[in-house]
Structures are given as structure tokens and as C-alpha cells.
Biopython code that builds the backbone (N, CA, C, O; Angstrom):
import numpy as np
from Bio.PDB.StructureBuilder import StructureBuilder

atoms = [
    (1, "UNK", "N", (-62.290, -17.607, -81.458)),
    (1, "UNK", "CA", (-61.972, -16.601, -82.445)),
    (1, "UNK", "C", (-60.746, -17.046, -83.243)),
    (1, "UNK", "O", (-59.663, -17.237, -82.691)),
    (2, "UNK", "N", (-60.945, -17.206, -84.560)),
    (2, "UNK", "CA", (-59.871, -17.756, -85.649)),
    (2, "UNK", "C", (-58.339, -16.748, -85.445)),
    (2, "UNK", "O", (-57.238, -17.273, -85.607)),
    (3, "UNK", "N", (-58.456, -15.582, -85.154)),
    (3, "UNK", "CA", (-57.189, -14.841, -85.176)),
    (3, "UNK", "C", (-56.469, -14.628, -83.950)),
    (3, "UNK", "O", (-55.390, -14.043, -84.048)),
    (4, "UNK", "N", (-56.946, -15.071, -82.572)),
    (4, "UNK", "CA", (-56.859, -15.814, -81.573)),
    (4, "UNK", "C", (-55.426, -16.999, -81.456)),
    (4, "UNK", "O", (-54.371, -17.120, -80.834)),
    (5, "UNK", "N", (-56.185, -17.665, -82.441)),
    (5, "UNK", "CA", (-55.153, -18.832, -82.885)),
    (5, "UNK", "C", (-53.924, -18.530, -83.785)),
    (5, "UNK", "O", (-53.130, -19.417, -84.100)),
    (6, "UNK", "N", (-53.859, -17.844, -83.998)),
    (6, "UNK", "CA", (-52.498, -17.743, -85.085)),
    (6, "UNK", "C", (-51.319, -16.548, -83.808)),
    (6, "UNK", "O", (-51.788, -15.978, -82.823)),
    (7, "UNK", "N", (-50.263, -16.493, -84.115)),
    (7, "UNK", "CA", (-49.688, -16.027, -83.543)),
    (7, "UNK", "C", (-49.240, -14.393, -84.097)),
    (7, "UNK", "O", (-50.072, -14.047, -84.936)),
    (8, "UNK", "N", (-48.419, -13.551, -83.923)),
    (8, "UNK", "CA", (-48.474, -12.550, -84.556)),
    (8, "UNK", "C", (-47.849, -12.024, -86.017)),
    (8, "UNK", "O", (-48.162, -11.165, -86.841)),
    (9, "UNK", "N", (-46.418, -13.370, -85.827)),
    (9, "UNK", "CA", (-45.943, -13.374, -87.199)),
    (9, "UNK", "C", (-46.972, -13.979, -88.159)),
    (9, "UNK", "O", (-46.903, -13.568, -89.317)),
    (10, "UNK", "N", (-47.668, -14.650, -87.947)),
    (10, "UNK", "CA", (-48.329, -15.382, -88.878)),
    (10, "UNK", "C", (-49.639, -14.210, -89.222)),
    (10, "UNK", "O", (-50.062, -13.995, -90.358)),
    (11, "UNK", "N", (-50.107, -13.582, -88.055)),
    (11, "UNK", "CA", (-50.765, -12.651, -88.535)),
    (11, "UNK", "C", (-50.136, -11.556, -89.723)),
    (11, "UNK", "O", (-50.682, -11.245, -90.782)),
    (12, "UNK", "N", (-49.090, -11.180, -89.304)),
    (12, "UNK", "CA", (-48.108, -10.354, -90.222)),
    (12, "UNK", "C", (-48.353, -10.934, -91.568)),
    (12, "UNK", "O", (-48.146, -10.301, -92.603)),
    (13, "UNK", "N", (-48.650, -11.744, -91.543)),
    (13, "UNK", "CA", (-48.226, -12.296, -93.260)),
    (13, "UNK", "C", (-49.418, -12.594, -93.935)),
    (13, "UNK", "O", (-49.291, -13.048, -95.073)),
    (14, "UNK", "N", (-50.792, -12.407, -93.391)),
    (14, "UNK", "CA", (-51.721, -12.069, -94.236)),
    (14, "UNK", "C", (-52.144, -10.800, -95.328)),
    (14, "UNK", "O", (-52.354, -9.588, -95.351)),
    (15, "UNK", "N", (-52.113, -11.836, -96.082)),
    (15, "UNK", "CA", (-52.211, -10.506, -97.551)),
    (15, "UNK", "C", (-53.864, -9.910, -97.621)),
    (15, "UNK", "O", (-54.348, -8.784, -97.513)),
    (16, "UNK", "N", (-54.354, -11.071, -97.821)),
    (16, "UNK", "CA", (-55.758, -10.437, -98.101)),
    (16, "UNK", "C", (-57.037, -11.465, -97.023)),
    (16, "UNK", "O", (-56.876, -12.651, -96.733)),
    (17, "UNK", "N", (-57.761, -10.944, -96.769)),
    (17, "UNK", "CA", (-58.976, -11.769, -96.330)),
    (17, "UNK", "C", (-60.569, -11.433, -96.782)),
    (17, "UNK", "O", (-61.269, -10.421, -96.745)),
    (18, "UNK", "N", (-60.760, -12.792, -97.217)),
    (18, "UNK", "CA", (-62.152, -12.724, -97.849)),
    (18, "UNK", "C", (-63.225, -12.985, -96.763)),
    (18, "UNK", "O", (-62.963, -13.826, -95.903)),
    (19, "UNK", "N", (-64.724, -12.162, -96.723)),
    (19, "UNK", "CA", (-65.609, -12.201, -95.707)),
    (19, "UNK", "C", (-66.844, -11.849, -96.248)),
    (19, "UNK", "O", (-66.830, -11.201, -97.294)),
    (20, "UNK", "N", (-68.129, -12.212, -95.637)),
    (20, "UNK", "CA", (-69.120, -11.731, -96.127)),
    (20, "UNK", "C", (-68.709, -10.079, -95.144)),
    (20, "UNK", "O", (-67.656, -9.792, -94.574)),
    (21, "UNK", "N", (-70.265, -9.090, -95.289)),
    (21, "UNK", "CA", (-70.569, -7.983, -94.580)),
    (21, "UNK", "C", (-70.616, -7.931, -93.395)),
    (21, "UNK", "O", (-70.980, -6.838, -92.962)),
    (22, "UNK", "N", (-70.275, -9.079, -92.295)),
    (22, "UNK", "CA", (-71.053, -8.892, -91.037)),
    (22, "UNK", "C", (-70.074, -8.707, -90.054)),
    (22, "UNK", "O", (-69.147, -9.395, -89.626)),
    (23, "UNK", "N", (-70.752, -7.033, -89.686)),
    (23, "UNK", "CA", (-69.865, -6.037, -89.045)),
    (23, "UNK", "C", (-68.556, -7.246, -87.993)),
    (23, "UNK", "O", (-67.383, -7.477, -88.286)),
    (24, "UNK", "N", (-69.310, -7.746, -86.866)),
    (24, "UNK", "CA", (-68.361, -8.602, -86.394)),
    (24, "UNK", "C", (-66.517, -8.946, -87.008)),
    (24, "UNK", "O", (-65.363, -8.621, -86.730)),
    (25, "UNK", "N", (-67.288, -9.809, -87.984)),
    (25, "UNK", "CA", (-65.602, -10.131, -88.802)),
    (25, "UNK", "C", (-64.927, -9.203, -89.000)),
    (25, "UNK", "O", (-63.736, -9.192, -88.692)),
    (26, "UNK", "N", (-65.746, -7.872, -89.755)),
    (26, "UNK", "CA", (-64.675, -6.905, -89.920)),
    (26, "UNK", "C", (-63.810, -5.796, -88.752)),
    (26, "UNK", "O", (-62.748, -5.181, -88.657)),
    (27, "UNK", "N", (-64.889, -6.006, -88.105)),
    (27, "UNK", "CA", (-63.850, -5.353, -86.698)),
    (27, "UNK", "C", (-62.648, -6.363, -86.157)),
    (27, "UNK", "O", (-61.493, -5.989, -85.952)),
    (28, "UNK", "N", (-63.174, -7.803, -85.953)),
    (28, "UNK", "CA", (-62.289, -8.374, -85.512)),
    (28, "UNK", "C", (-60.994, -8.495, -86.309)),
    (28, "UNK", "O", (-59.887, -8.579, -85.777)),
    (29, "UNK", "N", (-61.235, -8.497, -87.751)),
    (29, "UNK", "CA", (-60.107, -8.579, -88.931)),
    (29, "UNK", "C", (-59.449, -7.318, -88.566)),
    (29, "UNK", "O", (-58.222, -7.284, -88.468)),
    (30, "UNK", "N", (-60.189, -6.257, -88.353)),
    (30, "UNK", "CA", (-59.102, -4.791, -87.779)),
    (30, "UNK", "C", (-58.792, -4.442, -86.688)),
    (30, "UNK", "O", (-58.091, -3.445, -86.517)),
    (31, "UNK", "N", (-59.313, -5.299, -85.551)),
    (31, "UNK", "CA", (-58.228, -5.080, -84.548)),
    (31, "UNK", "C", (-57.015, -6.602, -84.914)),
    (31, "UNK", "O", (-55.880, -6.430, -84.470)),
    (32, "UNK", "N", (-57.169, -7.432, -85.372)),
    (32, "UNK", "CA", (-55.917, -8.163, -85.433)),
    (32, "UNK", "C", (-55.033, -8.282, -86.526)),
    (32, "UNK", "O", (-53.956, -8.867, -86.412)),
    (33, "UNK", "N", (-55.374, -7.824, -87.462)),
    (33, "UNK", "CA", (-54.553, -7.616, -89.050)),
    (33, "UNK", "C", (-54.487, -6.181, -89.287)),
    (33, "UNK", "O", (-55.356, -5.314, -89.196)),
    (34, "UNK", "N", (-53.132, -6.123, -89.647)),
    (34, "UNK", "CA", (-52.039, -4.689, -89.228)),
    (34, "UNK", "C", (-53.014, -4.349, -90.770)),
    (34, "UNK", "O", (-53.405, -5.326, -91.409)),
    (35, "UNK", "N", (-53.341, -2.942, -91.266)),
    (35, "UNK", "CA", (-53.611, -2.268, -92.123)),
    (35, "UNK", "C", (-54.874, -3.322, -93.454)),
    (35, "UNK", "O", (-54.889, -3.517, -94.669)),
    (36, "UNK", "N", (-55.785, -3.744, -92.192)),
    (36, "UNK", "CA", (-57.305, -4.777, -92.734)),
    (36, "UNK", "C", (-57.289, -3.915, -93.578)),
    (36, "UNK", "O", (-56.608, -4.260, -94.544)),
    (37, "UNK", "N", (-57.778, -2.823, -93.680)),
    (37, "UNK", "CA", (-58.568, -1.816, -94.692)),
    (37, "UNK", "C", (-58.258, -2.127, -96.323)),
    (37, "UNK", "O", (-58.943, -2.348, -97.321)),
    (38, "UNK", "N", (-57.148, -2.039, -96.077)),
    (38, "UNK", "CA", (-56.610, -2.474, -97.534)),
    (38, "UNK", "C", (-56.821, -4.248, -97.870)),
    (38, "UNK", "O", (-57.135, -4.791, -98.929)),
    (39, "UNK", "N", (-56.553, -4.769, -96.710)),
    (39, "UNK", "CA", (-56.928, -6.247, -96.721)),
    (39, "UNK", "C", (-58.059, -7.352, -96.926)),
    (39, "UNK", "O", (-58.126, -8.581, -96.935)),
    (40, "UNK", "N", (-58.961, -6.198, -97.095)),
    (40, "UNK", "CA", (-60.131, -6.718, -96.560)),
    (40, "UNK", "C", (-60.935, -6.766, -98.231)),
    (40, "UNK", "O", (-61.231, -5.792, -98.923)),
    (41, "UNK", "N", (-61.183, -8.537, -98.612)),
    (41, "UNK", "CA", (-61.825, -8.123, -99.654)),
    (41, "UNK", "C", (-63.885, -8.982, -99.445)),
    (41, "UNK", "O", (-64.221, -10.048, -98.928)),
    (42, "UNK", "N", (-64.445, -8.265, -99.885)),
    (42, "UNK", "CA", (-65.913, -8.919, -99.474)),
    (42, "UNK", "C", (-66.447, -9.509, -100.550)),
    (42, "UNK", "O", (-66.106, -9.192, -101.690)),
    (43, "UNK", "N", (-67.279, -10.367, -100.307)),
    (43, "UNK", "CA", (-67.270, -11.908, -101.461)),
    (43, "UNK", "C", (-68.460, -11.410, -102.090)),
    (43, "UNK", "O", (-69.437, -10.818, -101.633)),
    (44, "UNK", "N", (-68.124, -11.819, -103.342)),
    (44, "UNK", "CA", (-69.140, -11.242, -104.439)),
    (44, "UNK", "C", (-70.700, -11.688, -104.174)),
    (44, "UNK", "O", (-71.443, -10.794, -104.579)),
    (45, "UNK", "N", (-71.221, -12.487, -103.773)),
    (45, "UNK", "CA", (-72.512, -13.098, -103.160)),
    (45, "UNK", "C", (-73.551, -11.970, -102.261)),
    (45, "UNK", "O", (-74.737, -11.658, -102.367)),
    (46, "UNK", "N", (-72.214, -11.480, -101.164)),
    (46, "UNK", "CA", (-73.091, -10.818, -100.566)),
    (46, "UNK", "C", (-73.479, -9.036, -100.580)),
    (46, "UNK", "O", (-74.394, -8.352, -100.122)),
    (47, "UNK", "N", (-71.825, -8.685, -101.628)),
    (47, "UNK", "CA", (-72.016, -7.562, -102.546)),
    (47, "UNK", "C", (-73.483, -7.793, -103.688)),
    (47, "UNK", "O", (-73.627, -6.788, -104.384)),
    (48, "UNK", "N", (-74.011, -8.347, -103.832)),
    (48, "UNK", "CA", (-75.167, -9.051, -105.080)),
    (48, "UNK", "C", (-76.162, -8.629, -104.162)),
    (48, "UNK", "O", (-77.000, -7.739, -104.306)),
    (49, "UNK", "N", (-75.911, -9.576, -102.956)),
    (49, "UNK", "CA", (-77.587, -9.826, -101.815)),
    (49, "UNK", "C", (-77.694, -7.636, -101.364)),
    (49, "UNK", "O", (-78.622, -6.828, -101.352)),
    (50, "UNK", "N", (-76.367, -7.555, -101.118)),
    (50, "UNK", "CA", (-76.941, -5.901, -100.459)),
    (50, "UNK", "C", (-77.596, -5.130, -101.629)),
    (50, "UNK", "O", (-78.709, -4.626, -101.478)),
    (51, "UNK", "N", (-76.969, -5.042, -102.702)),
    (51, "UNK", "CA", (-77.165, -3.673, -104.214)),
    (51, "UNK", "C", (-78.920, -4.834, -104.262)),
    (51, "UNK", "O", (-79.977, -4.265, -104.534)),
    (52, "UNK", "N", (-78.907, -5.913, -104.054)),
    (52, "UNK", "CA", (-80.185, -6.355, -104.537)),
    (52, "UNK", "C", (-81.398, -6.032, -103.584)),
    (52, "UNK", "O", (-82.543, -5.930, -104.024)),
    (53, "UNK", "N", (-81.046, -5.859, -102.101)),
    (53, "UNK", "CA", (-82.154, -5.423, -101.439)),
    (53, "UNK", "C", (-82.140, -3.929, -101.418)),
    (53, "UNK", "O", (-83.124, -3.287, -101.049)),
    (54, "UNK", "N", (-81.081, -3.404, -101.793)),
    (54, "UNK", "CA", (-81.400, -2.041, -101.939)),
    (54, "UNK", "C", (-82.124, -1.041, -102.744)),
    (54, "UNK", "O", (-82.646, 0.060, -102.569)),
    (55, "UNK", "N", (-81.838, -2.318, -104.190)),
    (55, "UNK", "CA", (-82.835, -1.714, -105.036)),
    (55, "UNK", "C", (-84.074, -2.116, -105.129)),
    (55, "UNK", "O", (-84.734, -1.546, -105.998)),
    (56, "UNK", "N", (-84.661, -3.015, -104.433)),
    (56, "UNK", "CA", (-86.055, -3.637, -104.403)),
    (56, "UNK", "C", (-86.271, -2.238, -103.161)),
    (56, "UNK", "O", (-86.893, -1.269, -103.596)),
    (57, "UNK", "N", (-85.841, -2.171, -101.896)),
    (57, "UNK", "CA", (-86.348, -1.163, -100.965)),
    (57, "UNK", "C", (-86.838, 0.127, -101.885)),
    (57, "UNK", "O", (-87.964, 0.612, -101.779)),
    (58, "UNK", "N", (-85.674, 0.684, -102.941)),
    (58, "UNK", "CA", (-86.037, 2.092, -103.443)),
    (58, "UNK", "C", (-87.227, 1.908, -104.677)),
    (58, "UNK", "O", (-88.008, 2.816, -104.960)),
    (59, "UNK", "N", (-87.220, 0.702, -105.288)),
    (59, "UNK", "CA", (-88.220, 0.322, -106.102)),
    (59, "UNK", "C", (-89.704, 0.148, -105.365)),
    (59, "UNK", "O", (-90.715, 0.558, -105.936)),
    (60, "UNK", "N", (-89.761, -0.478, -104.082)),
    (60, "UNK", "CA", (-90.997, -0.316, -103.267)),
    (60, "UNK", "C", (-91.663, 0.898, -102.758)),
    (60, "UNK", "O", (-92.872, 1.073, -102.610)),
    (61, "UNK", "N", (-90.414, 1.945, -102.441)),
    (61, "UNK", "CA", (-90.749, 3.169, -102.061)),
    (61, "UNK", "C", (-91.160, 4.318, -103.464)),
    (61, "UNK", "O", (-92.077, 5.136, -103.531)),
    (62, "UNK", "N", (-90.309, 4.049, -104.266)),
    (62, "UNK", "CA", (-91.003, 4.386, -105.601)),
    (62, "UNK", "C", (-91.936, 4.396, -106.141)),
    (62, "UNK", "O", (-92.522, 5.263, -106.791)),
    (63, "UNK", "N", (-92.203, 3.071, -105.818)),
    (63, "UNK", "CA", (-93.917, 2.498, -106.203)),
    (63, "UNK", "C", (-94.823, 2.838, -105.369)),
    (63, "UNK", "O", (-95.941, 2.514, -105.770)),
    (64, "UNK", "N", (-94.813, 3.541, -104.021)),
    (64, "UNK", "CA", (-95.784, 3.833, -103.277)),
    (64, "UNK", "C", (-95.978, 5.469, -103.493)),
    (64, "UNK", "O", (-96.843, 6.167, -102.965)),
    (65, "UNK", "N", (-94.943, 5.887, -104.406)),
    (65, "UNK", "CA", (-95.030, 7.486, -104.319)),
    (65, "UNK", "C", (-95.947, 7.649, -105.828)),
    (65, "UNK", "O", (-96.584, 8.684, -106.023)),
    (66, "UNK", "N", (-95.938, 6.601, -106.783)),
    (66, "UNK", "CA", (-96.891, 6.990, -107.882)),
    (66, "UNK", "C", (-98.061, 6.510, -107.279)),
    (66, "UNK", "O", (-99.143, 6.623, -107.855)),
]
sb = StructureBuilder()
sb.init_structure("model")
sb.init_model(0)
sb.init_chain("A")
sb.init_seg("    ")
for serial, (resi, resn, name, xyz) in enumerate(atoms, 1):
    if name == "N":
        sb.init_residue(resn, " ", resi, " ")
    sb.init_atom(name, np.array(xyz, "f"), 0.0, 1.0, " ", f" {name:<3s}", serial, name[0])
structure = sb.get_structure()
């Protein structure tokens, strides 16, 4: 585990961290980085991949109701 390795000052001094969605990282980013929430930024790729399967799901279900 990457945050494992760093010690706590060094944790202290993370500003921001970039991640895809997968729950894992973000728990681990919030139990070891003091106030993640604000820290936490998610990479434009996989913001794209979610809004994109979401709207194909409501577009499929759409299409089965006409």
C-alpha cells in the first residue's frame, strides 16, 4: 500500500490526489490523508467512462419502453 510508505509528515503535506473511481483508493486515501474529501480529485477519463455508461444504460431502457 503506497501510503504505507510515506511517513506522517509527508502525508501531511499532500495537497491533492488524483485517482480513477475505484472505491478501494478512495477509502484508503481517507483513512490516511487528513481531510481526502477536499483532496481528492478524479481523472477526467473515468468521469467520461461513468456519465458514458450511464447514458447508454438510460438510453437502452428508454428504448425498450417505446
Amino acid at each position: 500500500m503506497y501510503y504505507k510508505t510515506l511517513d506522517k509528515e509527508n502525508r501531511k503535506r499532500i495537497r491533492s490526489v488524483s485517482m480513477d473511481m475505484w472505491k478501494p483508493y478512495i477509502m484508503s486515501t481517507k483513512r490516511y490523508v487528513k481531510d481526502a474529501d477536499s483532496k481528492i480529485v478524479f481523472d477526467r477519463f473515468h468521469i467520461s467512462k461513468h456519465m458514458n455508461q450511464t447514458l447508454d444504460d438510460v438510453r437502452k431502457h428508454e428504448n425498450t419502453i417505446l
